[in-house]
C-alpha positions, -999 to +999 in steps of 0.1 A: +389+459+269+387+493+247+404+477+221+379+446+218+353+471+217+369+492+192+379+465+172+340+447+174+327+488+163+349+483+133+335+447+125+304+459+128+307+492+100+327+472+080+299+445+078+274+476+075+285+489+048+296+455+031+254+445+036+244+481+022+267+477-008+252+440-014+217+451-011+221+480-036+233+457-057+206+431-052+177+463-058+197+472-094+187+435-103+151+433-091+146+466-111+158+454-139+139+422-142+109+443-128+109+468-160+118+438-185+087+419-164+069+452-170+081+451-206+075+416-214+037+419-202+026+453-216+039+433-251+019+400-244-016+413-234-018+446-258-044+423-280-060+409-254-089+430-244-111+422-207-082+421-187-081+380-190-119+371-173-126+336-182-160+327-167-175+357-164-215+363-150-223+323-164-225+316-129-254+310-109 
């Protein structure tokens, strides 16, 4: 009975620190495409001034 419950602690480290491993990984990409997201939109809306309002006060 001690080993299956050694062997299980081991299982569950090894799958630990195999899901730590894979989610650093998976933050490296979304920073990545966040800064060339960030990147890509400070380019497109530098001569576009208003922030983008398209009806404004016409309303009403």
């Amino acid at each position: 009975m001690l080993w299956i419950l050694l062997l299980l602690l081991i299982l569950v480290m090894f799958g630990f620190g195999f899901t730590m491993q894979t989610l650093w990984w998976v933050a490296a990409v979304l920073l990545v495409v966040w800064i060339v997201g960030f990147a890509m939109r400070g380019r497109s809306s530098g001569g576009r001034g208003g922030g983008g309002r398209r009806y404004g006060r016409s309303h009403g």
